[in-house]
KEKE-3310 file (N, C-alpha, C; in steps of 0.2 Angstrom, whole numbers, plus 5000, padded with zeros to 4 digits):
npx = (5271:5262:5257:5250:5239:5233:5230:5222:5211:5207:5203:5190:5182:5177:5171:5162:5155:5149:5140:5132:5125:5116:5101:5083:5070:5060:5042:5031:5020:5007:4996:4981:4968:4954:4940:4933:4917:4905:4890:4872:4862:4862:4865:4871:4883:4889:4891:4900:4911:4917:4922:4931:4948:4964:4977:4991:5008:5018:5034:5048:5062:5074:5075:5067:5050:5036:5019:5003:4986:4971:4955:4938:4923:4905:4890:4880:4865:4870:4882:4898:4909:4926:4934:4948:4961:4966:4983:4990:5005:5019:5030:5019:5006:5002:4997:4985:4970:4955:4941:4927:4915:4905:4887:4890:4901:4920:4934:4952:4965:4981:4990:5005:5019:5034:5050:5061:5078:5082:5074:5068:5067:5055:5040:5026:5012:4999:4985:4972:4965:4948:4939:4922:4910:4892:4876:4860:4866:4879:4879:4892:4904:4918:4928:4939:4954:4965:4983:4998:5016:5032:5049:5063:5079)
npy = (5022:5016:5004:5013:5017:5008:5000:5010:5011:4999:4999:5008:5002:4991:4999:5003:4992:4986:4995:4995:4983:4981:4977:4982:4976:4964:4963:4951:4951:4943:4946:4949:4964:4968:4962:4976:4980:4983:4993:4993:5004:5020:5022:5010:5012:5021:5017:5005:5015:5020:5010:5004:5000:5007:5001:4994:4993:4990:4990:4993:4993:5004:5005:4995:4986:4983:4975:4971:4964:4970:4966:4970:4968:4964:4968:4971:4972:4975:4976:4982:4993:4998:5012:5014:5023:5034:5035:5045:5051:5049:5036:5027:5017:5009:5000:5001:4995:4999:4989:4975:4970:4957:4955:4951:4946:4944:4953:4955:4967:4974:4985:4995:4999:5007:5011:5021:5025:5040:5043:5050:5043:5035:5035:5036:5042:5037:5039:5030:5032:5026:5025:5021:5015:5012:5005:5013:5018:5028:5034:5036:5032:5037:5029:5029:5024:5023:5025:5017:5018:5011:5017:5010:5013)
npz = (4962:4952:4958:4967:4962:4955:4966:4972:4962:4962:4976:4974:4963:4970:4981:4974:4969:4979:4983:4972:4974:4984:4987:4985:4997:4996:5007:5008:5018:5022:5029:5031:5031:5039:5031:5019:5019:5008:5009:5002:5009:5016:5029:5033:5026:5034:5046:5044:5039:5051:5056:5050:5053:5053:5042:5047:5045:5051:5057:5046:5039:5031:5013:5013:5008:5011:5010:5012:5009:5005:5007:4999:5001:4992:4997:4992:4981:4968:4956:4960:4958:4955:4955:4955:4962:4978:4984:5000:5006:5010:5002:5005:4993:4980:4962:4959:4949:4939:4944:4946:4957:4962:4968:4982:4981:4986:4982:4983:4987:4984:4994:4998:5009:5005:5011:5011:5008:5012:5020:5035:5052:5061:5064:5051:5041:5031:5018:5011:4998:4990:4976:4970:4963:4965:4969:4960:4943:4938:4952:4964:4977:4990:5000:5014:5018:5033:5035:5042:5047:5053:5053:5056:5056)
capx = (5266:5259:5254:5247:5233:5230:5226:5217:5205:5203:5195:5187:5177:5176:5166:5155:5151:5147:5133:5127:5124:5112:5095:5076:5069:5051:5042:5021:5019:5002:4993:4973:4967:4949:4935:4928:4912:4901:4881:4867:4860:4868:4867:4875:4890:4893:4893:4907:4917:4917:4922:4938:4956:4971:4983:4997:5014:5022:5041:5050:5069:5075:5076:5060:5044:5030:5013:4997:4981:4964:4947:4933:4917:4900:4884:4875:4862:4872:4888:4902:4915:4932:4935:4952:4961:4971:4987:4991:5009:5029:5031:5013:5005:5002:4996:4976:4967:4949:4937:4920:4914:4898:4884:4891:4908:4924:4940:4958:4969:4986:4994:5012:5023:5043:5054:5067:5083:5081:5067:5070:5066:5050:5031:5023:5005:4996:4981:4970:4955:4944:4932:4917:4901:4886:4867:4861:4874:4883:4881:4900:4906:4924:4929:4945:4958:4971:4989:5003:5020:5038:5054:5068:5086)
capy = (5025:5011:5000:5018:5019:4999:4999:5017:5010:4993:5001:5012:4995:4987:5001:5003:4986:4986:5000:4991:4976:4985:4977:4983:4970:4963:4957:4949:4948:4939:4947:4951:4967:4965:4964:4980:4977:4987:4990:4999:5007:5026:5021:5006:5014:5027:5013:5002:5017:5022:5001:5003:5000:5007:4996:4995:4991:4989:4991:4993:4996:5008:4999:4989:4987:4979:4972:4969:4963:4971:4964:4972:4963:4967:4967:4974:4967:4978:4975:4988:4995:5001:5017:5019:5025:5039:5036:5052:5050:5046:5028:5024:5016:5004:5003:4999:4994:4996:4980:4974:4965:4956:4956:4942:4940:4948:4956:4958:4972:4977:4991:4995:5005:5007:5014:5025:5026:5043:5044:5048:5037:5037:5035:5039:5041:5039:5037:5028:5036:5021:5028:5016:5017:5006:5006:5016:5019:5035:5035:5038:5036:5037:5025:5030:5019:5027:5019:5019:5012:5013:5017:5009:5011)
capz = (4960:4948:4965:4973:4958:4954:4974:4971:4959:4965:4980:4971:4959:4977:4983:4968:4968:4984:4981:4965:4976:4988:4984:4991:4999:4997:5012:5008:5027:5021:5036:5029:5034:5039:5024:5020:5015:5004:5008:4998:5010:5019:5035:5034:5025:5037:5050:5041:5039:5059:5061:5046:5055:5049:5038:5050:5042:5057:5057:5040:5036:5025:5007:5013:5004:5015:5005:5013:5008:5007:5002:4996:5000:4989:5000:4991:4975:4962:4955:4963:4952:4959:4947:4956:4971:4977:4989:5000:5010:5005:5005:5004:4988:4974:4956:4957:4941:4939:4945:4946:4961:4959:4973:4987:4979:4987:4979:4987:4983:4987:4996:4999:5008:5003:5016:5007:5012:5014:5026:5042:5055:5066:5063:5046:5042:5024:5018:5003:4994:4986:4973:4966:4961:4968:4968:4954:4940:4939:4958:4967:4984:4992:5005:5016:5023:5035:5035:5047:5046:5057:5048:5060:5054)
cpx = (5260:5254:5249:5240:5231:5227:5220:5209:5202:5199:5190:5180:5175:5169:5160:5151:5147:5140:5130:5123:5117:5105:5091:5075:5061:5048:5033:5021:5013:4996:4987:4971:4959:4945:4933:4924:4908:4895:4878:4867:4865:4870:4872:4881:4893:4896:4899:4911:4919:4921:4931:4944:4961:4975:4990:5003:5018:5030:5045:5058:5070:5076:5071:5055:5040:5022:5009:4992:4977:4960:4942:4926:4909:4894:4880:4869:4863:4876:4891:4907:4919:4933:4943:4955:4970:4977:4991:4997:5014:5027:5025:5010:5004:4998:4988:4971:4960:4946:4931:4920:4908:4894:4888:4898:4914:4932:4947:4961:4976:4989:5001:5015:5031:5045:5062:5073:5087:5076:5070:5064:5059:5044:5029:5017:5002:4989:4977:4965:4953:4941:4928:4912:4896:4879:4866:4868:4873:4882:4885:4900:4915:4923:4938:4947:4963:4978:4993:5010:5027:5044:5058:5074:5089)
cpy = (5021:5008:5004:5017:5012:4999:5002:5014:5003:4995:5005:5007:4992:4991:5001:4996:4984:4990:4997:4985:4976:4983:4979:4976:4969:4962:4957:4946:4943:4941:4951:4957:4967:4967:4971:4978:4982:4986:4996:5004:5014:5025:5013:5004:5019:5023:5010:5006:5020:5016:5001:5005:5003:4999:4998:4990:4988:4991:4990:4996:4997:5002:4996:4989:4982:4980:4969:4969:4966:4969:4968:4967:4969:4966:4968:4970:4969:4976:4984:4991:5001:5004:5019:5020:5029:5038:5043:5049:5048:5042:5025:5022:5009:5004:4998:5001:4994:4990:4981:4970:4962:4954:4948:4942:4945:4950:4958:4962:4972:4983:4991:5001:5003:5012:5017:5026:5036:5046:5043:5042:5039:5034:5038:5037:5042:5039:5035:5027:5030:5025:5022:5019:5010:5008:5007:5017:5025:5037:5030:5036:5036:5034:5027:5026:5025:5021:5021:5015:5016:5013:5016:5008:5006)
cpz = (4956:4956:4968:4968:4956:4961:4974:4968:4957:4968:4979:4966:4964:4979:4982:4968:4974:4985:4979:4968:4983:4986:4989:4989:5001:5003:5013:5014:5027:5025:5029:5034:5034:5032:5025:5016:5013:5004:5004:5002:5017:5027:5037:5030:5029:5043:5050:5041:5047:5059:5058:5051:5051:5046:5041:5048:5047:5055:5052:5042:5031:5018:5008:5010:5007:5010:5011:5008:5010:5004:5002:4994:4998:4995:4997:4984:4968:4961:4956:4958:4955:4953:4952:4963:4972:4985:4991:5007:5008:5009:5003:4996:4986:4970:4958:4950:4942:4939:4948:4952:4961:4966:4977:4986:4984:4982:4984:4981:4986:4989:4998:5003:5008:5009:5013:5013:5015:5019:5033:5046:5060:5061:5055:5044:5033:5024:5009:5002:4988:4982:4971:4967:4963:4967:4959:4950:4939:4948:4963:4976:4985:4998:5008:5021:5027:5035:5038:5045:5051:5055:5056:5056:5058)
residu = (UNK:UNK:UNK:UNK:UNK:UNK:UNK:UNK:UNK:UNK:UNK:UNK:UNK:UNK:UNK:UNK:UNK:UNK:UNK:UNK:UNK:UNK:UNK:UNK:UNK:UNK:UNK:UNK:UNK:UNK:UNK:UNK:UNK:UNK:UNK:UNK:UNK:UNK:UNK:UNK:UNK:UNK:UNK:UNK:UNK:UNK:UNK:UNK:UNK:UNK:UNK:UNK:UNK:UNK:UNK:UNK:UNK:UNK:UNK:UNK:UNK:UNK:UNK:UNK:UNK:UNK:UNK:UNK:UNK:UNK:UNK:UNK:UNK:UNK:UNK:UNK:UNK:UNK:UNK:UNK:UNK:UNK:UNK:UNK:UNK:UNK:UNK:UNK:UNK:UNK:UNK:UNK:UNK:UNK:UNK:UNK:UNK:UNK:UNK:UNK:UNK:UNK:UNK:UNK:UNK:UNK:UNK:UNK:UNK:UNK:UNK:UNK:UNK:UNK:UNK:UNK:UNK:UNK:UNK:UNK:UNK:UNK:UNK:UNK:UNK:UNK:UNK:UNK:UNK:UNK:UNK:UNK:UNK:UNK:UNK:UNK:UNK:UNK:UNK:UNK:UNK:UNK:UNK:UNK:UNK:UNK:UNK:UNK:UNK:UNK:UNK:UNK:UNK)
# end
């Protein structure tokens, strides 16, 4: 009986630790998604947002968190001010802090998606709401990225 319950609750710390030991797993592909670039005037922002790609994560395993890069380029002769940004889809995301970009200069951000090990498997779609302000001040616009990614068990 002794042996049956020292075995019992070895396998039992065995298992446990075997959980605990279960890390997610970073992976900064490096991969640059092309510059957006930011202009004064209305028609040649409506242009740039017709031209914006998705941010494709490509293939992720559960536990995974895949990091890309985006830049944020100023065309314009103001200085732009990122007030923010809204991620819409499970998985998708990352913490974005207000910044300034000054006419000419560029800015990279990060975006993430994590692949839960609850998440079924297949295709998932997000998307990420920029807000900034340009030209005049107190004038707003929103800038939308779509994002993609492939949960493979």
């Amino acid at each position: 009986m002794k042996i049956a319950l020292i075995c019992s609750s070895y396998l039992l710390l065995s298992v446990s630790l075997a959980f605990a030991s279960i890390e997610q797993v970073v992976i900064y592909d490096g991969s640059q998604v092309h510059t957006i670039e930011i202009h004064s005037t209305e028609e040649l922002r409506n242009q740039l947002r017709d031209k914006i790609s998705a941010v494709d994560f490509g293939v992720v395993k559960p536990r995974q968190t895949k990091i890309k890069f985006v830049n944020f380029k100023n065309n314009t002769n103001h200085v732009v001010t990122c007030r923010g940004a809204t991620f819409t889809g499970e998985g998708f995301g990352y913490t974005l802090e207000n910044f300034e970009v000054e006419p000419g200069e560029t800015a990279s951000f990060k975006v993430s998606f994590y692949a839960s090990p609850a998440s079924a498997s297949g295709g998932k779609k997000g998307k990420l709401d920029i807000r900034y302000a340009h030209d005049e001040p107190g004038q707003e616009d929103v800038l939308s990225i779509q994002m993609k990614a492939r949960i493979e068990k």
